[in-house]
Structure formats: C-alpha cells, structure tokens
N, CA and C of each residue as an Amber inpcrd file, in Angstrom:
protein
   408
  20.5300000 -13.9380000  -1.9200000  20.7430000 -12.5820000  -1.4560000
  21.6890000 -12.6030000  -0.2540000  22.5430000 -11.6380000  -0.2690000
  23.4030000 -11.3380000   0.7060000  23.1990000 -10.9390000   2.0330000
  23.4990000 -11.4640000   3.3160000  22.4960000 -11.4460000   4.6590000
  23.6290000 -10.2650000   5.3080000  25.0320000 -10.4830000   4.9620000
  25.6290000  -9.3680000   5.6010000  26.7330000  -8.9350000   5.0210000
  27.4670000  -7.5630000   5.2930000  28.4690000  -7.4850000   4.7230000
  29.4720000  -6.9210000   5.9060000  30.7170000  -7.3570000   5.6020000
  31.8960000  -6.5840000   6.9480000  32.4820000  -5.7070000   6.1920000
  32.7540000  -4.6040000   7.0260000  33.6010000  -3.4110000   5.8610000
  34.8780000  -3.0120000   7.6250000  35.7210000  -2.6510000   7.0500000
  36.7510000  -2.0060000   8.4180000  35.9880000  -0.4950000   8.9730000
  36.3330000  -0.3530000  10.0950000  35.7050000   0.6560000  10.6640000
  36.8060000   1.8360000   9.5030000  37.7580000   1.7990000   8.9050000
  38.4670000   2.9580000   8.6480000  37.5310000   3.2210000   7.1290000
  37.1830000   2.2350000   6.7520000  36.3470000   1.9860000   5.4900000
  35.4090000   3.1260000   5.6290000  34.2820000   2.8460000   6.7710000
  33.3010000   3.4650000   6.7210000  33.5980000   5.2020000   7.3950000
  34.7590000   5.2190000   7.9710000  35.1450000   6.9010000   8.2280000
  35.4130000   7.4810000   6.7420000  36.1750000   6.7970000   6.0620000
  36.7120000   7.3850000   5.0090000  35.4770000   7.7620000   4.0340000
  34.1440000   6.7810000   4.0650000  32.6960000   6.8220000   3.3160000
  32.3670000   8.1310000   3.8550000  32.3990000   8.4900000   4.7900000
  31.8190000   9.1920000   5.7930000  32.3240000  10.9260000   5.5820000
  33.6070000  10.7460000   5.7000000  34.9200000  11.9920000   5.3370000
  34.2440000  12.0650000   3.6950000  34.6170000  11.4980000   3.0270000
  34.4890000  12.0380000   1.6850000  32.8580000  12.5580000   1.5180000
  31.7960000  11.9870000   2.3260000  30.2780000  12.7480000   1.8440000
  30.4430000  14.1200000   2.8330000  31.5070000  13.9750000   3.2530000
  31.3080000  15.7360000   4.1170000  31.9860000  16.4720000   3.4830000
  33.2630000  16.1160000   2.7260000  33.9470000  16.6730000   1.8090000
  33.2420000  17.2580000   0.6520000  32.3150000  16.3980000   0.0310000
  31.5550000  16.9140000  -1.1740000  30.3980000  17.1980000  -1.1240000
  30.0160000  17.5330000   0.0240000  29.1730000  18.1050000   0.4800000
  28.8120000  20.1400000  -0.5680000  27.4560000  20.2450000  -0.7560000
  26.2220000  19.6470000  -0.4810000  25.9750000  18.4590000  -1.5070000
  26.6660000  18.0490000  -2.5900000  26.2100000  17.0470000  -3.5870000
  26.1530000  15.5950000  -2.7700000  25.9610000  14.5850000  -3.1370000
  25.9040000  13.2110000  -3.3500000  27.5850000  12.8840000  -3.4830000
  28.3590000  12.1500000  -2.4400000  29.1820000  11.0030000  -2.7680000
  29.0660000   9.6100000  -3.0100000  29.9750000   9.1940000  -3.9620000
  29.8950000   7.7390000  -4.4920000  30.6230000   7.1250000  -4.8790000
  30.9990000   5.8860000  -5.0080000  32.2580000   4.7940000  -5.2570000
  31.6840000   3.5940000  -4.8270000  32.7270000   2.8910000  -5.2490000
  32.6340000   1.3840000  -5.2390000  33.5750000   0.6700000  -4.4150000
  32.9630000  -0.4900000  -3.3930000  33.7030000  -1.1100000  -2.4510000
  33.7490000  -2.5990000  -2.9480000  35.0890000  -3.0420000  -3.0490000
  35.5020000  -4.6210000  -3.5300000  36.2550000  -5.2850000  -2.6280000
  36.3520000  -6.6780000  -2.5590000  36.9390000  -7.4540000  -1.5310000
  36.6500000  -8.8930000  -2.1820000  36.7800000  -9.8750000  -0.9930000
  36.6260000 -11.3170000  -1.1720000  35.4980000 -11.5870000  -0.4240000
  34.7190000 -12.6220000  -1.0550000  33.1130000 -13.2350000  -0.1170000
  32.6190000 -11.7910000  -0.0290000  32.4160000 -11.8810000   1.8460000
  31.3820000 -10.8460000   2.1640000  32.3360000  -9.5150000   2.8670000
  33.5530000  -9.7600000   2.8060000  34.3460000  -8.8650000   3.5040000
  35.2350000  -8.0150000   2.5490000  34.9460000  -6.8600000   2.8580000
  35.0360000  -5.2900000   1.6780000  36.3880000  -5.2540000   2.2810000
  38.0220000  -5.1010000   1.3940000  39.2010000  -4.4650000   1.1690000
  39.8010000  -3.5610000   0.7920000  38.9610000  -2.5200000   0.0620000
  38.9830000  -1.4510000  -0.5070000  38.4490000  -0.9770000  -0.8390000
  38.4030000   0.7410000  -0.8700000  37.2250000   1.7180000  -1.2580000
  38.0320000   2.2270000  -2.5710000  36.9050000   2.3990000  -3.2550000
  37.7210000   2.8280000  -4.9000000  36.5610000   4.6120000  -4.8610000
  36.7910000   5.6410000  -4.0360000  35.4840000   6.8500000  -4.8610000
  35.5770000   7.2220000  -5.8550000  34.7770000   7.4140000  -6.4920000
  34.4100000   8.0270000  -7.9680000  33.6510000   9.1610000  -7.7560000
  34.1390000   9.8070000  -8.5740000  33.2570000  11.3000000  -8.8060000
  31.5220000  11.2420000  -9.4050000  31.2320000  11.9430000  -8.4440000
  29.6910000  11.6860000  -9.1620000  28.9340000  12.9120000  -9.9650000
  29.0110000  12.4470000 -11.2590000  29.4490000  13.5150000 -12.3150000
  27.9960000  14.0500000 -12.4000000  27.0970000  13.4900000 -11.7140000
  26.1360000  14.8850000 -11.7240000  25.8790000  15.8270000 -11.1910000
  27.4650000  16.0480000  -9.4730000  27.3760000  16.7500000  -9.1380000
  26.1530000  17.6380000  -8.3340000  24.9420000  16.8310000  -8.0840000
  23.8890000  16.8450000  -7.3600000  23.8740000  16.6340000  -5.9440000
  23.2700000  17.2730000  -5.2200000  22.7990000  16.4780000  -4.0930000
  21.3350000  15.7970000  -3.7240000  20.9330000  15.2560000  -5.0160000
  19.6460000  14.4010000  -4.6790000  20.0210000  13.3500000  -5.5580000
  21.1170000  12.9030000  -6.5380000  21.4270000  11.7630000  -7.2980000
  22.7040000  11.6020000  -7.3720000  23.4770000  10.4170000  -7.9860000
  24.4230000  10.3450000  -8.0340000  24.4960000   9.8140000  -9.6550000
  25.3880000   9.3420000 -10.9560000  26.3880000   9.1710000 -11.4620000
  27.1810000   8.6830000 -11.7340000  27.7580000   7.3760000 -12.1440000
  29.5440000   7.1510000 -12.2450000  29.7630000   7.4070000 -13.3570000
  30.9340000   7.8610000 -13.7310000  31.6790000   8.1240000 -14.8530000
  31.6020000   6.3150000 -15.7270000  31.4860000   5.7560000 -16.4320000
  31.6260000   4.6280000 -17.0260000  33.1650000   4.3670000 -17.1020000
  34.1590000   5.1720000 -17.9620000  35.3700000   4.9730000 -18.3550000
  36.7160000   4.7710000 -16.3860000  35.7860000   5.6050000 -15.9460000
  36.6630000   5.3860000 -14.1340000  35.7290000   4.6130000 -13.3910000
  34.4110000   4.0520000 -13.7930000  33.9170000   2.5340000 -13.1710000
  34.7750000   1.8390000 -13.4030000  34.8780000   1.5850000 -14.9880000
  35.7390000   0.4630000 -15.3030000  36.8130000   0.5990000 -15.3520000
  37.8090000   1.4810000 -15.3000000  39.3360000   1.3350000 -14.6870000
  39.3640000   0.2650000 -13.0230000  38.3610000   0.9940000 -12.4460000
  38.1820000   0.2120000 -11.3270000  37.4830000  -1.1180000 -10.9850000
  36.8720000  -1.7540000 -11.7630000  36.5480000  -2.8420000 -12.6350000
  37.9390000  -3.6720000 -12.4700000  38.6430000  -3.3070000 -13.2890000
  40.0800000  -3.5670000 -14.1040000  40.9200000  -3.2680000 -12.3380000
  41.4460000  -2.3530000 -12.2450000  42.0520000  -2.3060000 -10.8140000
  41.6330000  -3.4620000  -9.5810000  40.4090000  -3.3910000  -9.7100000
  39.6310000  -4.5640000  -8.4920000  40.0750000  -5.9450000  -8.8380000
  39.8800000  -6.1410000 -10.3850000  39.9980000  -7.8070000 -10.5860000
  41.5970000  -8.2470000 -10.6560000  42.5660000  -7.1700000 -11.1100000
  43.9380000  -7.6670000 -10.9590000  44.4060000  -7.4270000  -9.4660000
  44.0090000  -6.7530000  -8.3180000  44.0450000  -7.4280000  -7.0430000
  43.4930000  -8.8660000  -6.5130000  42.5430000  -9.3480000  -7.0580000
  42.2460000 -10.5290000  -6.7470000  40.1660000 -10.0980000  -6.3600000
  40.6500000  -8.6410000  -6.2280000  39.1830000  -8.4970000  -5.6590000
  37.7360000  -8.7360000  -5.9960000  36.3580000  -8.3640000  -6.3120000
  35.4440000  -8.2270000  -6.9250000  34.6640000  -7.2290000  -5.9830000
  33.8620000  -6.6750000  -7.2860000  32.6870000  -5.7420000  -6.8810000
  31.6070000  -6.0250000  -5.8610000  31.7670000  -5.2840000  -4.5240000
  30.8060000  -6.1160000  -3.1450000  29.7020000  -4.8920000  -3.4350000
  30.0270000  -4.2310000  -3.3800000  28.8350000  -2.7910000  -3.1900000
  28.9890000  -1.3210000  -4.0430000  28.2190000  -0.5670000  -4.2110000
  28.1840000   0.4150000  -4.3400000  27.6900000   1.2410000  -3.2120000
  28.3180000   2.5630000  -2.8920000  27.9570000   3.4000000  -1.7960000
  27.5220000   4.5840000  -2.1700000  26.7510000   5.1970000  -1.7740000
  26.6390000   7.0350000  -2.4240000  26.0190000   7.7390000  -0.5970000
  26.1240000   8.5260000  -0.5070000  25.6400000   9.4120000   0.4550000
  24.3070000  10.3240000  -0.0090000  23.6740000  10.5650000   1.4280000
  22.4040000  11.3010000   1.3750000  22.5630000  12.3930000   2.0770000
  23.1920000  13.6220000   1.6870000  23.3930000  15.1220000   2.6740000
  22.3320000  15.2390000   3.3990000  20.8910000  14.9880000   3.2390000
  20.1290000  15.7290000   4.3040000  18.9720000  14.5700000   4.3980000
  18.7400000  13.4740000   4.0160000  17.6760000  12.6110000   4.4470000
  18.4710000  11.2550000   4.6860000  17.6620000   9.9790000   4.9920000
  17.9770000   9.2710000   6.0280000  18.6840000   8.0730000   5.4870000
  19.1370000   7.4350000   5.7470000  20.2790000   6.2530000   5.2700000
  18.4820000   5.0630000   5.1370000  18.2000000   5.4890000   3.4310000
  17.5230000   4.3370000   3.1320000  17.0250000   4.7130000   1.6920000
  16.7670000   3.6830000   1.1990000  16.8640000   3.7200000  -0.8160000
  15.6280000   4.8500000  -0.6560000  15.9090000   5.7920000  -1.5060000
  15.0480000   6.5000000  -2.3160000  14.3190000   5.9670000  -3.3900000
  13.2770000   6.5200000  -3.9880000  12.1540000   5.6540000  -5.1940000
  13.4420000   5.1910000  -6.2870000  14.7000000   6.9310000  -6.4800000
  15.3470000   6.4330000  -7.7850000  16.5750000   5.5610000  -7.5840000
  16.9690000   5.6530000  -6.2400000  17.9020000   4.3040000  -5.5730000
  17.0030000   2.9780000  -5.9730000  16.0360000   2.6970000  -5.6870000
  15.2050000   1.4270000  -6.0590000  15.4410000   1.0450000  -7.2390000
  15.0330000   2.1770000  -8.2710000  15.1930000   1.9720000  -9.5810000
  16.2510000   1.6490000 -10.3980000  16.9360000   2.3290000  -9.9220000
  18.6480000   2.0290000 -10.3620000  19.6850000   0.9810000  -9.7060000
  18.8710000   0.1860000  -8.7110000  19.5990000  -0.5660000  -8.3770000
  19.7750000  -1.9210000  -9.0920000  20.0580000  -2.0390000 -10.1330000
  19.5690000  -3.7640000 -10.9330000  20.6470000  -4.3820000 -10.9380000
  21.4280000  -4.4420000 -10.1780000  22.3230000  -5.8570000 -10.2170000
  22.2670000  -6.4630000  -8.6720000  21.6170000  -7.2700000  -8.8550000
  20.9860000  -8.3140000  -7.5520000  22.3960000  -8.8000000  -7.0040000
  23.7050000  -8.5680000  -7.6450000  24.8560000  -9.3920000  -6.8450000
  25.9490000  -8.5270000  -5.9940000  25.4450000  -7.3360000  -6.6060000
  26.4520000  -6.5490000  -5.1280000  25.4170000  -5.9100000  -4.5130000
  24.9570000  -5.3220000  -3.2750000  24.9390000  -4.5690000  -2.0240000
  24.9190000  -3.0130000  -2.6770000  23.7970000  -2.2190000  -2.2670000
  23.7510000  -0.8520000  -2.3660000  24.4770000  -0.2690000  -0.4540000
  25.2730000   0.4220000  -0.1400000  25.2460000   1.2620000   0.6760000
  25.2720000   2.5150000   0.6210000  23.8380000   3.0390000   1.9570000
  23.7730000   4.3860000   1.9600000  24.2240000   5.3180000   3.1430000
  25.0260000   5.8750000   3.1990000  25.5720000   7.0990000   4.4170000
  24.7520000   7.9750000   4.6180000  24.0370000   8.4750000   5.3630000
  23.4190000   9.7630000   5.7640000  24.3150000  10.6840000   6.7940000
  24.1120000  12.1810000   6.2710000  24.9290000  13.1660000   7.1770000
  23.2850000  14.1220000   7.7760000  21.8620000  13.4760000   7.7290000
  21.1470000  13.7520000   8.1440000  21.0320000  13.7880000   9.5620000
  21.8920000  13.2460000  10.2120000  22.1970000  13.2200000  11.9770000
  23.2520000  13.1960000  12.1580000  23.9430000  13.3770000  12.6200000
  24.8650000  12.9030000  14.1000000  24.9750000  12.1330000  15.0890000
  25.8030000  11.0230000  15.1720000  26.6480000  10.8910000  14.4510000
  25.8260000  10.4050000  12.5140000  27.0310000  10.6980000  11.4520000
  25.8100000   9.8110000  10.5380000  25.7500000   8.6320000  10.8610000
  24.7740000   7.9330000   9.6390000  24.0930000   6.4040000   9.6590000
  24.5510000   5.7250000   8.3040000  25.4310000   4.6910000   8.4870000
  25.3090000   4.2890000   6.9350000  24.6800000   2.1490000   7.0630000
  23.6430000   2.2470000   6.2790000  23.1690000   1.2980000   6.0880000
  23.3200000   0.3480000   5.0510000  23.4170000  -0.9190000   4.8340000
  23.6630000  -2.0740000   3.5410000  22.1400000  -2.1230000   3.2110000
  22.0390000  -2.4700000   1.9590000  20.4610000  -2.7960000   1.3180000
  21.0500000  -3.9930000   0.3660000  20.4120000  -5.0480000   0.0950000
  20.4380000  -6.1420000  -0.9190000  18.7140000  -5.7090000  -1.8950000
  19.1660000  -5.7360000  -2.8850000  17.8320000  -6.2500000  -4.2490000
  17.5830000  -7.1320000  -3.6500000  16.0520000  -7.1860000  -3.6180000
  15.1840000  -8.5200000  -3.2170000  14.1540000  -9.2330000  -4.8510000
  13.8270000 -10.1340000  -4.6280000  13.0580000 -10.9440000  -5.7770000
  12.2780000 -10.1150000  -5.7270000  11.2500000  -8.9550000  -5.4230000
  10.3080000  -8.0550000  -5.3840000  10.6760000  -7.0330000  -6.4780000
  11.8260000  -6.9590000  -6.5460000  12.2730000  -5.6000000  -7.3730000
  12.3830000  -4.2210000  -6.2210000  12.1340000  -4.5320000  -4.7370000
  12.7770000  -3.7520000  -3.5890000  13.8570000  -3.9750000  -3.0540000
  13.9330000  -3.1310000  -1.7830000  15.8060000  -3.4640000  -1.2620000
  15.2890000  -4.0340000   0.2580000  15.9710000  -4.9380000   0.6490000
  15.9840000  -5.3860000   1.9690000  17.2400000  -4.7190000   2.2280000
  17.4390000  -5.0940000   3.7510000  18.5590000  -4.2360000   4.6580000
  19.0250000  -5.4360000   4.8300000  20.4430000  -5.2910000   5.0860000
  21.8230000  -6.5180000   5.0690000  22.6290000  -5.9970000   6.6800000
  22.9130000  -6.1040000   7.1370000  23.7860000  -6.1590000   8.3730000
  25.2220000  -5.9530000   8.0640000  25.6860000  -4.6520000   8.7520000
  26.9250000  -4.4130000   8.0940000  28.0690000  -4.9450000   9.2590000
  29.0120000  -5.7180000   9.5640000  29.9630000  -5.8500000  10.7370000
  31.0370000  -5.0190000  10.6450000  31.2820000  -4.0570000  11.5130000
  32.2780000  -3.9370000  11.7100000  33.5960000  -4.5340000  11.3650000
  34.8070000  -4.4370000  10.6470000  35.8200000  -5.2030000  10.9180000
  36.6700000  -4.2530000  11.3200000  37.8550000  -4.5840000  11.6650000
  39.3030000  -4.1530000  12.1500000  39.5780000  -3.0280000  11.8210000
C-alpha cells in the first residue's frame, strides 16, 4: 500500500476550481504520473451528475487510459469532490473503491479553506489515509 502521494500545489487548485465549478454535483477525474508523484490531471465528467455520487464515462476513462500511457504516465489516483460533507470515504466510496493500486482522493468544499485528503484500500476491504506532499 501506498504511504504517500505528491501532487503540485497547481494540481490541487485546479481539483479544487473545478468542484466549485460543478458545483452542486460531485467532481471527478483521474490523476497520472511516475512512482508516487502525480503530472497530470485528466477531469472527466461525472455522468451522474449528482451531488452525493460520482460516475466515469468508460469510453473518456479510457481515452485517458490511452492518453496517460503514451506520455509515459500511469494511473496514481482517482479524485471526486464532496460539496457539503467532509474529505473522507463515504460507505459507497468504500465500496467502489476496488483497485488496491491507485489512491482514492477526496476534496471537500464543506469548509474553508477546502480539505482534500489521499485514502489507500487496505487488506480489510477499508481505506487508510496516505499523506499527500505538496510539490512545486
């Protein structure tokens, strides 16, 4: 399991900008890079258009799939936002999280400033919290 992940501070404004943008629903996309350090934010529309779940389109996952691996990159995380409760897995975040090799991150616009937190799948079938660093 993954103990931390670095994302750029512009990374996590831009996470941040887009869940205020699509606000009241749920934002979501996928962040890829090398090792533990995230290079790019890919958002995807979250086609359920909710603000208590999120969605990816399958056919614009995998364009970005395809986009990520001919940069050199791979899949580090998935991100979605929480408009009004707190940067931490929900019962159906738990549930839906089954790939133990990338990182769930969650943004909350439940405070000010928001909060966005890393979670790793644990051998339990729960999420532990990962340490996010700052980069550049």
């Amino acid at each position: 399991m993954k103990k931390e992940i670095e994302i750029p501070q512009a990374i996590i404004d831009a996470i941040i900008r887009q869940a205020r943008d699509e606000l009241p629903d749920e934002a979501c996309g996928l962040l890829a890079g090398i090792d533990t350090v995230v290079k790019k934010r890919f958002p995807l529309e979250n086609t359920d258009h909710s603000p208590e779940h999120f969605s990816f389109d399958p056919r614009e996952q995998f364009r970005v799939l395809k986009e990520a691996r001919s940069e050199g990159l791979r899949i580090l995380a998935n991100y979605h936002s929480h408009p009004s409760t707190p940067a931490r897995p929900s019962d159906e975040d738990i549930r839906l999280a089954y790939d133990p090799d990338i990182l769930y991150l969650i943004a909350s616009l439940a405070s000010e400033p928001p909060v966005v937190r890393a979670f790793a799948r644990n051998v339990e079938g729960g999420m532990t919290p990962v340490e996010i660093k700052i980069g550049w």
